[in-house]
N, C-alpha and C positions, 0 to 999 in steps of 0.2 A: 864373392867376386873381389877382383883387385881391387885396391883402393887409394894406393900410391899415385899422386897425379903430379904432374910439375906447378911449379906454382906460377911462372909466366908465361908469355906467347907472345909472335914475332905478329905484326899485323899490319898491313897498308891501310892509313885511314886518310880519308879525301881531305883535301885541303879546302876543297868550297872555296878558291880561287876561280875566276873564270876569266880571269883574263888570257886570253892566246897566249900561249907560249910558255907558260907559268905551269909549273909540277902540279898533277894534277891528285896526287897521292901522295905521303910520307911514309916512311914507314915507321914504326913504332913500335917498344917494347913495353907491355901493361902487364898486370897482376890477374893472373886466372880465376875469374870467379868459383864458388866453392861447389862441389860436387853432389846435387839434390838426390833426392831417394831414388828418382825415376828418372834422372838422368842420365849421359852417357859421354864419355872422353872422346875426342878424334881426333888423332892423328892426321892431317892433312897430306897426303899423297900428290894430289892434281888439282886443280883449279881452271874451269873450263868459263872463257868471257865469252860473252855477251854483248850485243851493240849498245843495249840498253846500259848497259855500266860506262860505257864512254859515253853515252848521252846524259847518265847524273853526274858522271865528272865531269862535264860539261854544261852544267847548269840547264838542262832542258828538260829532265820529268815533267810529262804534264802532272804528277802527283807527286805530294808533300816529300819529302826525307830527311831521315833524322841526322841533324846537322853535323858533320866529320864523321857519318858513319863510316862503314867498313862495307867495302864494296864485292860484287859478284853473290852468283846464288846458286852457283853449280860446281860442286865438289863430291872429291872420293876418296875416303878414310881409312882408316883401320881404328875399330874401336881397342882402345888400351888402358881405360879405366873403367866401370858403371857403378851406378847407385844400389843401394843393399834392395831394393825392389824391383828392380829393373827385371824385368822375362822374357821381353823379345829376341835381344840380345847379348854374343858373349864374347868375351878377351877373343880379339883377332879376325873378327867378325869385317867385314869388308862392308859398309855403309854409305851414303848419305843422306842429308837433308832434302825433304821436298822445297818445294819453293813457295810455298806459302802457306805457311806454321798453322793456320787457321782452317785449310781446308784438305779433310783429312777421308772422308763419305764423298762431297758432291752436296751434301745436304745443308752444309755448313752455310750459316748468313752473311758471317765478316770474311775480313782478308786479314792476312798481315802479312807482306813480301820480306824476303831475305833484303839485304843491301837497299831498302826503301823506308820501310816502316820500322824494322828492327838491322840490328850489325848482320851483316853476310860472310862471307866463307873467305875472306882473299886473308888466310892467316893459317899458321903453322898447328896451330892447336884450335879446334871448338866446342863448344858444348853444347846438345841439344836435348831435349825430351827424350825418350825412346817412340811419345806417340809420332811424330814428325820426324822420323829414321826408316828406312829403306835397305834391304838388303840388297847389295850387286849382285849382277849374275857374274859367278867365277871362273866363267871362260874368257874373259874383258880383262886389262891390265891395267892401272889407275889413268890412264892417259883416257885412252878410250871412254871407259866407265864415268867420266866425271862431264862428258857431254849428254851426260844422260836426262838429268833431274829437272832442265830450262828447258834446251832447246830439242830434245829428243821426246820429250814429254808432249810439247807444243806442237811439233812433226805429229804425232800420234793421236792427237785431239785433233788435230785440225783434220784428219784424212776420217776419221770414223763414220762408217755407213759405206765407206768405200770396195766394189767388189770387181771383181776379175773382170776386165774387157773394159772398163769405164777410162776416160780421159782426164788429169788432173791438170789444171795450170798451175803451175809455181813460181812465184817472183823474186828474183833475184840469187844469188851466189852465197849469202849470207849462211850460218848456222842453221839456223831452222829451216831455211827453204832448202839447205842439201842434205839436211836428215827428211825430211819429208820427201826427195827426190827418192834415195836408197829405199825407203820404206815404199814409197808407190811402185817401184821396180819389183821390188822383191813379192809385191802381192799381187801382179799381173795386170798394175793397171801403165797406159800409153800416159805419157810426160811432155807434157810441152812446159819449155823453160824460158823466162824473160830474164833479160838483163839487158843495160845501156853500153855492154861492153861486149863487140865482138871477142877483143881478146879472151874474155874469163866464157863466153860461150863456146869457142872454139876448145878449150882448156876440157869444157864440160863435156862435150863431144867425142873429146878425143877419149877422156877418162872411163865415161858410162856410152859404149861406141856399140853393143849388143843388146837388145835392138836396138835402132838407129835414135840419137834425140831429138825430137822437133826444139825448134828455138827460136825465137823472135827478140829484136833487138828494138824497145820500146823506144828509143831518143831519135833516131833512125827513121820510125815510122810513127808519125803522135797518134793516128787512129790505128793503133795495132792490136786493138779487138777487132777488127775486119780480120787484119789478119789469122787472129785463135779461128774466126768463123769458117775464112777458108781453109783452117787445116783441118777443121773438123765438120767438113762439105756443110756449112750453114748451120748446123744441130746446137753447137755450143759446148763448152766442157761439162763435165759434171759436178766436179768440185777444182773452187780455186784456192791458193791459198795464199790470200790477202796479206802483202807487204805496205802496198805502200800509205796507204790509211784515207783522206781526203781527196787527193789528186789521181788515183788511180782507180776507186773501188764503185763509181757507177761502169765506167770502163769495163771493170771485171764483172758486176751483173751481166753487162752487153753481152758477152762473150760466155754468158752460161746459159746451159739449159735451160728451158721453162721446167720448175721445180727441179732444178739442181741447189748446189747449196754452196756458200760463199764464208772461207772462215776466216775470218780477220785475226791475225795474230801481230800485227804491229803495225807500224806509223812511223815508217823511215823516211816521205815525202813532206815536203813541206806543208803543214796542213791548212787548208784555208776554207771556211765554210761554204765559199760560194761554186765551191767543185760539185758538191752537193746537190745542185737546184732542179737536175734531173732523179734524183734519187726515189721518191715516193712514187712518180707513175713507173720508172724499169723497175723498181723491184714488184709491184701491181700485176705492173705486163707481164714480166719473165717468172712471176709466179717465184721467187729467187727467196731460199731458208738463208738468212745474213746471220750466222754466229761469231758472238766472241769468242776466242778464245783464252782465256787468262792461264796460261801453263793448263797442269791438271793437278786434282786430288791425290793422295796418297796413294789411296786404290786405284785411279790409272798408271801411276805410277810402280805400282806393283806388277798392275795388268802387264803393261808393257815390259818391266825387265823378265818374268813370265815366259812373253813373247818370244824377246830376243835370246834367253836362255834356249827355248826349243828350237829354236830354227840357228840358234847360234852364230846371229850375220856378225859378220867381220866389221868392224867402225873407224878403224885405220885410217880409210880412205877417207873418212871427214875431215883429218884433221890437216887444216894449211900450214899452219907453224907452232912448235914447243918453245917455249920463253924461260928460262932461269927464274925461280920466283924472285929474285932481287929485280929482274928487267921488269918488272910489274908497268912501271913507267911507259916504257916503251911499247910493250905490248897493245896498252889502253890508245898511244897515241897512232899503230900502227892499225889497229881495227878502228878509228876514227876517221884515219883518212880512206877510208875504205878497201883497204889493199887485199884483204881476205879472200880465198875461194873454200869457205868453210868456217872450221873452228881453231880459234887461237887457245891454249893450252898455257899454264904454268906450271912447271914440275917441284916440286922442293924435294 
């Protein structure tokens, strides 16, 4: 295998500034670590954000990060060097990283996040293992493919168990909640969609108009689990999938089945313990499965591009804006103020 590598790389490292208004990235040119047996070169294509990367350039991770890391953890490559052992993969091989280097089976004990625990993707060049590498499906263009590995992974966990005819709640307009939309469409289940914003519901409506989308507008109505109930003549959904963390999620039990299932995949609301106080007797009553979801392993990750290669859906329609990888800046502060109806993109 090749072995020619460049020896630096162009990379946004956070400034861990958190005062308003102050750049929340720099960007920066370093020295490329050196090329291990069993590792592997990428070329950086795409770069697909996250709210979670404007919530650590904004000093809110409820967990630790390594100080001026290197932010995002969802990208799409072309390998163009590898290690004299490397097998999985070869020169021009279409890649990326999972999202967390440690969890590779399901079976695995620790974690270790991209742009958290270790440096993440928002850089022209990376290097990873081959064990924590992923082959794209190659019907996908690096734009596409690189919403894959965060927030199309977490779509995909969080709906599992889910079958034809069943009801899904979805909250919010965000990346995950509209790859999770497309994927409950595409496997025959009915969608009901929240958000505080007619406009981006109307938007949603108008977009995914076959079959028709049920939608409810939480800010509008504070008890809008009555509402899920009456679209779903008093029964409850079957699977929700948990946005807003503290302030939303006995809410979202109300509004599910007895023994339907609730997947929390973030914590976009303000969170306050005492949202909580009903929590232990509805989840009791409603008989209510409350999973995390932390992204997925390597092998759902696999599963899933799998997936999408056979039935080859189209991911275009996720994305709300492509950015210049120099606009990095902009990007981070334009998915902050929440302007998104989907996924923000970096191309280089």
């Amino acid at each position: 295998m090749a072995t020619t590598t460049p020896t630096t790389r162009r990379a946004f490292r956070r400034t861990d500034d958190y005062t308003p208004g102050t750049p929340k990235v720099k960007l920066v040119e370093e020295k490329l670590s050196a090329l291990g047996l069993t590792s592997v070169l990428i070329k950086v294509h795409a770069i697909s954000l996250n709210y979670r990367d404007a919530n650590i350039a904004h000093g809110g991770n409820p967990w630790p990060v390594l100080p001026n890391g290197i932010l995002c953890n969802d990208a799409a490559g072309e390998v163009v060097a590898a290690g004299e052992k490397v097998k999985r993969f070869a020169i021009g091989d279409r890649v990326a990283p999972i999202i967390d280097t440690q969890f590779i089976s399901g079976r695995e004990l620790g974690r270790s996040w991209l742009a958290a625990d270790e440096d993440g993707v928002m850089a022209d060049y990376v290097i990873f293992d081959e064990e924590v590498l992923v082959k794209l499906p190659s019907y996908l263009d690096c734009i596409s493919a690189a919403t894959i590995p965060c927030a199309g992974v977490t779509a995909w966990s969080a709906l599992k168990g889910m079958s034809i005819g069943q009801t899904v709640l979805i909250q919010g307009t965000g990346g995950v909640s509209v790859f999770a939309l497309k994927l409950a469409r595409a496997a025959g289940l009915r969608v009901i969609l929240t958000s505080s914003s007619d406009e981006k519901l109307q938007r949603m409506k108008e977009k995914y108009s076959n079959p028709p989308l049920l939608t409810v507008n939480y800010a509008k109505r504070p008890d809008w689990h009555e509402e899920v109930l009456q679209l779903t003549d008093g029964v409850g959904v079957d699977i929700v999938v948990e946005n807003g963390g503290t302030p939303s999620l006995v809410q979202s039990m109300k509004c599910t089945r007895r023994g339907g299932i609730v997947s929390q995949v973030g914590y976009l609301g303000k969170q306050d313990p005492k949202d909580l106080a009903e929590l232990v007797p509805v989840i009791i009553d409603r008989r209510v499965v409350l999973r995390g979801i932390n992204g997925g392993s390597r092998y759902d990750t696999e599963d899933f591009c799998a997936a999408l290669s056979a039935t080859r859906i189209q991911l275009d329609d996720l994305i709300d804006s492509v950015f210049p990888f120099e606009k990095a800046e902009e990007a981070i502060e334009y998915l902050w103020q929440g302007r998104q109806v989907g996924k923000l993109v970096l191309r280089l």
